[in-house]
KOLKE-538540 format. One line per 2 residues: number of its first residue (from 1); their letters; for each residue x, y, z of C-alpha. Coordinates in steps of 0.1 Angstrom, whole numbers, plus 5000, padded with zeros to 4 digits. Layout:
BEGIN
NUM = a = X/Y/Z; ... .
***
This chain:
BEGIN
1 = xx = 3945/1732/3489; 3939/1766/3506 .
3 = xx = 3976/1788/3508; 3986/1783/3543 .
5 = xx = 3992/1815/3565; 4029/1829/3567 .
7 = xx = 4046/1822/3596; 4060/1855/3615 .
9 = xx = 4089/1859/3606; 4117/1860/3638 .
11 = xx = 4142/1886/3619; 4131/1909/3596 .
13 = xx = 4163/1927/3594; 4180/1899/3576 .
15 = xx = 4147/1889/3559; 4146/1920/3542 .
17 = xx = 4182/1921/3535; 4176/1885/3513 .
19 = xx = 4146/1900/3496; 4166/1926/3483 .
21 = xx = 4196/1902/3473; 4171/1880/3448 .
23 = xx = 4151/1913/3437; 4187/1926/3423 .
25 = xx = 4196/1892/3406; 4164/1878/3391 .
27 = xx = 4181/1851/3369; 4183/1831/3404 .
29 = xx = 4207/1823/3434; 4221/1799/3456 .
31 = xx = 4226/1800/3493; 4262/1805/3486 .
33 = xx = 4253/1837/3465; 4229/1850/3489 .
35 = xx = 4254/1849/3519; 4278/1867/3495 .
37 = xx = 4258/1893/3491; 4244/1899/3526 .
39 = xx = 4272/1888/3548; 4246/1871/3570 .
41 = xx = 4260/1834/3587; 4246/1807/3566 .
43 = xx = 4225/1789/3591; 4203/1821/3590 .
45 = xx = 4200/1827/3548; 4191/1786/3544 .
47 = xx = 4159/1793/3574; 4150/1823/3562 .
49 = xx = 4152/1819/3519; 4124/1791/3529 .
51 = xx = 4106/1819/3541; 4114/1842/3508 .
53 = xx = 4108/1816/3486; 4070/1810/3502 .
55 = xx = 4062/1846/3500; 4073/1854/3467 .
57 = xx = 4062/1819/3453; 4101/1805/3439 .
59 = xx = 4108/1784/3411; 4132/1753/3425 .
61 = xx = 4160/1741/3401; 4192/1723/3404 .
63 = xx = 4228/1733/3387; 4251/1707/3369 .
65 = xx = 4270/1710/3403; 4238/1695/3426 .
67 = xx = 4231/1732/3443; 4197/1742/3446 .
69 = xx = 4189/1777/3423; 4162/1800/3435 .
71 = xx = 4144/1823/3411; 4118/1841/3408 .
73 = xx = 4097/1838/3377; 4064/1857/3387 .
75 = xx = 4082/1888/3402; 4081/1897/3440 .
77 = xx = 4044/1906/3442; 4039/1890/3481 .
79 = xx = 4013/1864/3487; 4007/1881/3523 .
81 = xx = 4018/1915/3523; 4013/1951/3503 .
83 = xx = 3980/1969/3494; 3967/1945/3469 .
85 = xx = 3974/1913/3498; 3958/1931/3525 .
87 = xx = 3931/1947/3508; 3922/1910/3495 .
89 = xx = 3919/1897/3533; 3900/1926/3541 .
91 = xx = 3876/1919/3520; 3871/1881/3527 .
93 = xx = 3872/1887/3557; 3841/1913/3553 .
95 = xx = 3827/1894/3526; 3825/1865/3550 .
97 = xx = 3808/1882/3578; 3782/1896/3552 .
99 = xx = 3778/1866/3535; 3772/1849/3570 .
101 = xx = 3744/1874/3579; 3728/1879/3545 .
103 = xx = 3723/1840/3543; 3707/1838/3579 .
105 = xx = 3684/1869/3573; 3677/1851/3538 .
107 = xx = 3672/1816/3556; 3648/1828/3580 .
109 = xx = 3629/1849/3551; 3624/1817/3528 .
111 = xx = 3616/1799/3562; 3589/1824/3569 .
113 = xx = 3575/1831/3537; 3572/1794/3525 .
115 = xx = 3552/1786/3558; 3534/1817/3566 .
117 = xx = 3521/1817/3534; 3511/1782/3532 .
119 = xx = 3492/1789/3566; 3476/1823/3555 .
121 = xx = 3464/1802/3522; 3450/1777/3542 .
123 = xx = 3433/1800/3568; 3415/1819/3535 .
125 = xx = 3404/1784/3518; 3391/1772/3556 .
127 = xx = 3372/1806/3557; 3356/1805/3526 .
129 = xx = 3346/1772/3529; 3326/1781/3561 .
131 = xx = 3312/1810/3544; 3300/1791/3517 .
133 = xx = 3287/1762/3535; 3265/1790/3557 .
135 = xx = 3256/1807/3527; 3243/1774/3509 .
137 = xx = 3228/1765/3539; 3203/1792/3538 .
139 = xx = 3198/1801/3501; 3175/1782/3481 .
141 = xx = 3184/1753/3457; 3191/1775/3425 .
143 = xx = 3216/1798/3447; 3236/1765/3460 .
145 = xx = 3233/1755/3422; 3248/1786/3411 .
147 = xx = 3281/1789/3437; 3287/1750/3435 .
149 = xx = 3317/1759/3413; 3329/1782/3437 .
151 = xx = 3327/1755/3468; 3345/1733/3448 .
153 = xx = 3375/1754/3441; 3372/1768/3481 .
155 = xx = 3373/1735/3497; 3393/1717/3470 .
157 = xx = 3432/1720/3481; 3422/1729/3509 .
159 = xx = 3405/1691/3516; 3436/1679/3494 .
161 = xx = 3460/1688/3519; 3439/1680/3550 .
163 = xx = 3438/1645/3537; 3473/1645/3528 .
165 = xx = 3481/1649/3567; 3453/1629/3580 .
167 = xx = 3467/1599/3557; 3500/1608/3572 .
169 = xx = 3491/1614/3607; 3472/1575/3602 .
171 = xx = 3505/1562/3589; 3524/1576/3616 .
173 = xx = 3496/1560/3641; 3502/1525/3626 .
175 = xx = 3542/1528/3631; 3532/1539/3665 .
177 = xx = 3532/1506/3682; 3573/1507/3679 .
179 = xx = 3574/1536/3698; 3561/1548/3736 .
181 = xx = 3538/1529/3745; 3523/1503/3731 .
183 = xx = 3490/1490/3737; 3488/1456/3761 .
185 = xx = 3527/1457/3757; 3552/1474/3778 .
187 = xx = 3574/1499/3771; 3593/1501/3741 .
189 = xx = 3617/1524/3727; 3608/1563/3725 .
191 = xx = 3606/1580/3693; 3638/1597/3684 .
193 = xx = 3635/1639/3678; 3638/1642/3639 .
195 = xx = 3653/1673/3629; 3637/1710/3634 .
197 = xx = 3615/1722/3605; 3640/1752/3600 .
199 = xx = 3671/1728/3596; 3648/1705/3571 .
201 = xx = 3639/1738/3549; 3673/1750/3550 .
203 = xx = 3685/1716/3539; 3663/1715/3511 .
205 = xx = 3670/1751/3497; 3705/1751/3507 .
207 = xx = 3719/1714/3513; 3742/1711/3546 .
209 = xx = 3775/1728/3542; 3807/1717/3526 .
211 = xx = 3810/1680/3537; 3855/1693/3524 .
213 = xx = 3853/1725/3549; 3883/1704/3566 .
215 = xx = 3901/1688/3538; 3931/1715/3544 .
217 = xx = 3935/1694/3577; 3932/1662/3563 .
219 = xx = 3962/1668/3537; 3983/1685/3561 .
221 = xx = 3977/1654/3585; 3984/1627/3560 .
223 = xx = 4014/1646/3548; 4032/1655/3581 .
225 = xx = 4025/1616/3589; 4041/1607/3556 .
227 = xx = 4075/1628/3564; 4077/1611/3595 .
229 = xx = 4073/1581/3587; 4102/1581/3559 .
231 = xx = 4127/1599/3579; 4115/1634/3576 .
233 = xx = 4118/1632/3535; 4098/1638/3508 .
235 = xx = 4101/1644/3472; 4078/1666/3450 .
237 = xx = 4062/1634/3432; 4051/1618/3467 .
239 = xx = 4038/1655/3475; 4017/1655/3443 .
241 = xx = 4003/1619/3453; 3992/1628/3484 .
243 = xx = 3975/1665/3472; 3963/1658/3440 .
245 = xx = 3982/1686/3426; 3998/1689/3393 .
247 = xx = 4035/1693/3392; 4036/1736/3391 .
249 = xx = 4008/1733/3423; 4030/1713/3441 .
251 = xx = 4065/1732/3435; 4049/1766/3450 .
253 = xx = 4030/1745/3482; 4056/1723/3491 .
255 = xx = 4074/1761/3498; 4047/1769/3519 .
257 = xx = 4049/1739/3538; 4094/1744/3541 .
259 = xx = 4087/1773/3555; 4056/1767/3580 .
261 = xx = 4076/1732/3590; 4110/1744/3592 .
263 = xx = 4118/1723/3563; 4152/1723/3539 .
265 = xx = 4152/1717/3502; 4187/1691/3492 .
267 = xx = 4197/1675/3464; 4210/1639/3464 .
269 = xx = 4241/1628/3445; 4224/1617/3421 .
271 = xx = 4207/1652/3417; 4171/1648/3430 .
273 = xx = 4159/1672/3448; 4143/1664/3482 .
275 = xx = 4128/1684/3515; 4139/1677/3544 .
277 = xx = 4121/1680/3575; 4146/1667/3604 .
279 = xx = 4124/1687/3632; 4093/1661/3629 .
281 = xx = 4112/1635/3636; 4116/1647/3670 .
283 = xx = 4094/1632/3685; 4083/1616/3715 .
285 = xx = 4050/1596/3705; 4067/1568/3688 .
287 = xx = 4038/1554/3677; 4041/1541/3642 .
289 = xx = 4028/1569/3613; 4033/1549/3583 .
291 = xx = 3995/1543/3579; 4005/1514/3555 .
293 = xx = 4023/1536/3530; 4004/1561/3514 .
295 = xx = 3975/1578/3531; 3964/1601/3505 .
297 = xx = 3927/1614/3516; 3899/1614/3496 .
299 = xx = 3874/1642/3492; 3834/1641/3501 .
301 = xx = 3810/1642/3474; 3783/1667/3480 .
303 = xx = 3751/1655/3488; 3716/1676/3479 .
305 = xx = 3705/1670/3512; 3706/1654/3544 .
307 = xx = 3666/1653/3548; 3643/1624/3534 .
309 = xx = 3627/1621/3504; 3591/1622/3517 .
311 = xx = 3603/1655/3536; 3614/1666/3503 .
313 = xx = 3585/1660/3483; 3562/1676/3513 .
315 = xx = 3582/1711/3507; 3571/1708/3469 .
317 = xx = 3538/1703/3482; 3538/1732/3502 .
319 = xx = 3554/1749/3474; 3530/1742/3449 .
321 = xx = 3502/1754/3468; 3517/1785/3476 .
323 = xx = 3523/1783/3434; 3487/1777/3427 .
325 = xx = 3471/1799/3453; 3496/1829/3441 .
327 = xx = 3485/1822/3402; 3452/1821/3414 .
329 = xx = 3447/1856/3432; 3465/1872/3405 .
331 = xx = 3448/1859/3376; 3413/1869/3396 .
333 = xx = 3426/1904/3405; 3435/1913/3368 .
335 = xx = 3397/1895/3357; 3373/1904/3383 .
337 = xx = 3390/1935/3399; 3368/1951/3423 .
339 = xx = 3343/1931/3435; 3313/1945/3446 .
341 = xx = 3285/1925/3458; 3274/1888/3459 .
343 = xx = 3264/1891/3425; 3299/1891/3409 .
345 = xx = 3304/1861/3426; 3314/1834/3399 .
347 = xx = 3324/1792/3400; 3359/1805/3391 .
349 = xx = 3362/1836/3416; 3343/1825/3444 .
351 = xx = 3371/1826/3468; 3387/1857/3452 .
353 = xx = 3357/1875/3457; 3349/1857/3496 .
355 = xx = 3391/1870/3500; 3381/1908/3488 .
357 = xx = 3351/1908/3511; 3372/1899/3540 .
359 = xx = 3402/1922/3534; 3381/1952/3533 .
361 = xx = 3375/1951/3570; 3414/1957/3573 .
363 = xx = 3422/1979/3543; 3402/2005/3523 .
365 = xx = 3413/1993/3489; 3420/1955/3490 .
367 = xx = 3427/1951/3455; 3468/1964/3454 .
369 = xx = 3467/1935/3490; 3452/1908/3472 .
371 = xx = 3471/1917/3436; 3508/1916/3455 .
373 = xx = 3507/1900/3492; 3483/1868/3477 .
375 = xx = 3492/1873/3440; 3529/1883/3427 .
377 = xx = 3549/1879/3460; 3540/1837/3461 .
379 = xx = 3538/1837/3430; 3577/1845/3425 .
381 = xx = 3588/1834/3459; 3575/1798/3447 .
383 = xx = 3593/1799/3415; 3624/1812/3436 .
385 = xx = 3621/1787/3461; 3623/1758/3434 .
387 = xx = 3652/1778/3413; 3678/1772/3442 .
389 = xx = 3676/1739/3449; 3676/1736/3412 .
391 = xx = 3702/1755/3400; 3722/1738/3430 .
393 = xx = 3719/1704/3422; 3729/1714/3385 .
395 = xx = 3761/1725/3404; 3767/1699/3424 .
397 = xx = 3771/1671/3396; 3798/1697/3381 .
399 = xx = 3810/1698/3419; 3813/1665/3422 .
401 = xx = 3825/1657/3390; 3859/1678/3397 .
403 = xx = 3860/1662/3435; 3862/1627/3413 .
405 = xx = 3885/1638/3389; 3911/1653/3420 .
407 = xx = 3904/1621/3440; 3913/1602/3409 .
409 = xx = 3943/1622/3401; 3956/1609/3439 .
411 = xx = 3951/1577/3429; 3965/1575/3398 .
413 = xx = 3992/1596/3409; 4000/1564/3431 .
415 = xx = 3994/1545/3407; 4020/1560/3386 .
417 = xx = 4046/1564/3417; 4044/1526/3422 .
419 = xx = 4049/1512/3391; 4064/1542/3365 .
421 = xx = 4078/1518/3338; 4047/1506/3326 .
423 = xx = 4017/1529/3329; 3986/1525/3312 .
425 = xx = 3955/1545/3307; 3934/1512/3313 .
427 = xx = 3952/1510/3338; 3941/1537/3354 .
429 = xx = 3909/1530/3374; 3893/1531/3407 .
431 = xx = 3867/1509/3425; 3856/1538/3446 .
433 = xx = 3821/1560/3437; 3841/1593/3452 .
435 = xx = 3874/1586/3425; 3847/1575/3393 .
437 = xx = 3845/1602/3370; 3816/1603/3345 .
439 = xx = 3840/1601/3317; 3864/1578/3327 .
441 = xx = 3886/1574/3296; 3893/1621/3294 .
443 = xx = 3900/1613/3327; 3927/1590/3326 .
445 = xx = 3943/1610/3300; 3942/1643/3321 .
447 = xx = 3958/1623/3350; 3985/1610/3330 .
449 = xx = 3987/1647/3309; 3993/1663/3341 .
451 = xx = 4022/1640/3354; 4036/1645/3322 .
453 = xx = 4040/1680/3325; 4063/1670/3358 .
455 = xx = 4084/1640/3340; 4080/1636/3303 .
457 = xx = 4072/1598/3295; 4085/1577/3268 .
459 = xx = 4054/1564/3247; 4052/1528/3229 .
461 = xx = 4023/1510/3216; 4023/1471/3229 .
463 = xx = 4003/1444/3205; 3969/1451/3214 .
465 = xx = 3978/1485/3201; 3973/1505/3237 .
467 = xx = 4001/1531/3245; 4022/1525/3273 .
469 = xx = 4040/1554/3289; 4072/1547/3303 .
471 = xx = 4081/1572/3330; 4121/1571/3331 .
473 = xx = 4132/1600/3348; 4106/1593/3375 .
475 = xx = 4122/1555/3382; 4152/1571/3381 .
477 = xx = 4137/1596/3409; 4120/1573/3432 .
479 = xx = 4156/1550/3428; 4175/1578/3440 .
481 = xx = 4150/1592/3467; 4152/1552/3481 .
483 = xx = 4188/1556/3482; 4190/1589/3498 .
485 = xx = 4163/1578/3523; 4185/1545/3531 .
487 = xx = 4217/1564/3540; 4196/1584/3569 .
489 = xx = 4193/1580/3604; 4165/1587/3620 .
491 = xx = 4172/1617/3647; 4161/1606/3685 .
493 = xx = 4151/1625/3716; 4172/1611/3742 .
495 = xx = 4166/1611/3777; 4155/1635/3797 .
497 = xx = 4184/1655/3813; 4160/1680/3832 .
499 = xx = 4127/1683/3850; 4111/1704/3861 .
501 = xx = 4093/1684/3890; 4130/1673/3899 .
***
């Protein structure tokens, strides 16, 4: 989960005043000893040490007596202000805008190059197949014999891909019938618009976004509805269930949220901690927000692409034209060179030399043209062009993997929450392609490593010879939070003493 923006803050005065009260006792206070040390009324230090506690990222612990201790670990290096926080927005937020226009500028380049060139390629092969079909058409028999080689490699792709589209385009003719108008039959349904070439390429090179851009959302959402549906409490287990985050994550988020909710860390009688946040219950939608329990949402795996697989493979085709035109002008311009009359003309450089001849009536020397513009620039933009998509899709399995293994850890997070007596790694297990790690078995044992590190389990083996973890102090949590939760009353509205249509 991204850090959530700091709230502004409604007294700095006193704000400042409580910074400087933890900065001169590190070892940790409570509210008590903050107000002590200020002098400010105690409604005021228990708002505004929520707000400390976010910016300066505090460790959470509770005395022997059941107050809550604040300390501060990591120092007071600020998550939102000084040089080093506001340089660091600065430059995401001008990394972002050049990242934005570098990738359209580099779309549009890789749009235009892999097309123009295919075109130009094309236009080349269609004109030296006219040329050599009006050459052969008035040499004699041992001329057409010699250039026959040539023709071949002229008219080759060039009918390879013309039959590729007329095959296509006769496809396309026999699905017509479902579509416009069909013949001796009325109207049917009109073709839907597919999607603009531009968007296709892009989606090919550069798949279709982060599918997770609003996950941030999605958590806050789920959690929010959580608090208020179990009488605006929480405890730091139920946060970890429904973010996926291991038990340090959670203690320095669930701050952020105290202080962008106005919520209130407590500690029961029985000495668990719990946040409080009374000022969601207020509300006057009374619509139930339990969504059956937990609502912990899953994350999106990344797909390569949105386009279809034909679509796909037509890019390669493109691609590898531009590939094998590219190796072919360059491979010619380091053989042949210059070419200077008819006579050079081999079966192998036929349409180098038809290219040459033609690119002198634009430039004096076309050699450095044909050796770069037809030769190395295609040449490595074709390689390029398959290297993204490539190296992306390499990244998105290792993508996705992590995206399984968080979605996992929510689930087995619950899994742990509802039952935390008898937890297994076999257990452990989800039905669902998005939560299915490849490696299902380090997976389990991460997810259980990780809760761990928040409650340390008791391990026994059963007869089969499987551990079974034993989560104590967590039953002994969720028992407490049940009672605490129990012994509540939810906060109402009332009715409305004033209006201002009245």
């Amino acid at each position: 989960m991204e850090q959530m923006k700091k709230r502004k803050i409604n007294d700095a005065p006193a704000y400042r005043l409580i910074t400087g009260a933890f900065k001169r006792n590190r070892g940790g206070m409570t509210v008590a000893d903050v107000v002590a040390r200020t002098a400010l009324p105690l409604d005021k230090v228990r708002t505004l040490v929520n707000d400390v506690a976010d910016e300066y990222s505090a460790h959470i612990s509770v005395t022997e007596s059941g107050e809550i201790l604040y300390s501060f670990p990591s120092g007071f290096t600020s998550k939102y202000r000084g040089f080093k926080a506001v340089a660091g927005r600065a430059l995401r937020t001008i990394g972002g805008a050049l990242k934005t226009a570098a990738a359209a500028l580099f779309k549009v380049w890789i749009m235009v190059m892999l097309v123009g060139y295919f075109v130009l390629f094309m236009l080349i092969a269609l004109a030296a197949l006219v040329l050599s079909v009006a050459a052969n058409s008035s040499s004699s028999d041992n001329r057409r014999s010699d250039s026959g080689g040539g023709i071949f490699f002229a008219s080759g792709i060039f009918n390879f891909i013309i039959r590729i589209w007329f095959y296509s385009e006769l496809a396309r003719a026999i699905e017509g019938p479902r579509y416009g108008y069909a013949y001796n039959s009325a109207r049917v349904e009109k073709r839907p618009k597919g999607k603009p070439l531009y968007k296709a390429i892009f989606s090919f090179v550069f798949g279709d976004g982060d599918p997770n851009a609003n996950m941030e959302t999605r958590e806050r959402q789920a959690l929010i509805a959580y608090i208020q549906a179990n009488k605006g409490v929480i405890s730091l287990p139920e946060f970890m269930v429904l973010t996926g985050s291991s038990g340090s994550e959670a203690d320095s988020l669930i701050c952020s949220y105290c202080a962008e909710y106005g919520g209130m860390p407590e500690v029961t009688e029985d000495g668990t901690v719990v946040y409080r946040f009374d000022d969601l219950l207020l509300r006057a939608d009374k619509r139930d927000r339990s969504f059956a329990g937990f609502s912990a949402p899953l994350a999106q795996l990344n797909r390569f692409s949105s386009n279809t697989t034909k679509m796909n493979v037509w890019f390669c085709v493109i691609n590898s034209v531009n590939l094998i035109f590219g190796s072919y002008f360059f491979i010619n311009a380091m053989n042949s060179g210059h070419i200077l009359t008819q006579e050079h003309f081999n079966a192998s450089s036929y349409l180098y030399g038809v290219t040459y001849l033609l690119s002198k009536h634009f430039v004096d020397n076309p050699l450095p043209f044909i050796t770069i513009g037809l030769g190395v620039i295609p040449f490595i933009f074709s390689l390029f062009f398959w290297f993204i998509p490539l190296a992306r899709f390499i990244l998105l399995k290792h993508d996705n993997e992590k995206i399984k293994l968080e979605n996992l850890r929510k689930s087995a997070f619950m899994q742990i929450w509802d039952d935390p007596l008898t937890v297994k790694a076999s257990d452990i297990k989800s039905n669902l392609k998005e939560a299915s790690p490849k490696n299902m078995n380090a997976a389990r044992e991460r997810v259980i490593k990780d809760m761990g590190a928040y409650s340390m389990p008791d391990v026994t083996v059963d007869e089969k010879g499987e551990a079974v973890y034993s989560f104590n102090e967590l039953e002994r949590e969720k028992t407490a939070l049940a009672k605490y939760r129990y012994s509540l009353s939810t906060p109402e509205l009332g009715k409305v003493v004033f209006n201002t249509d009245e």
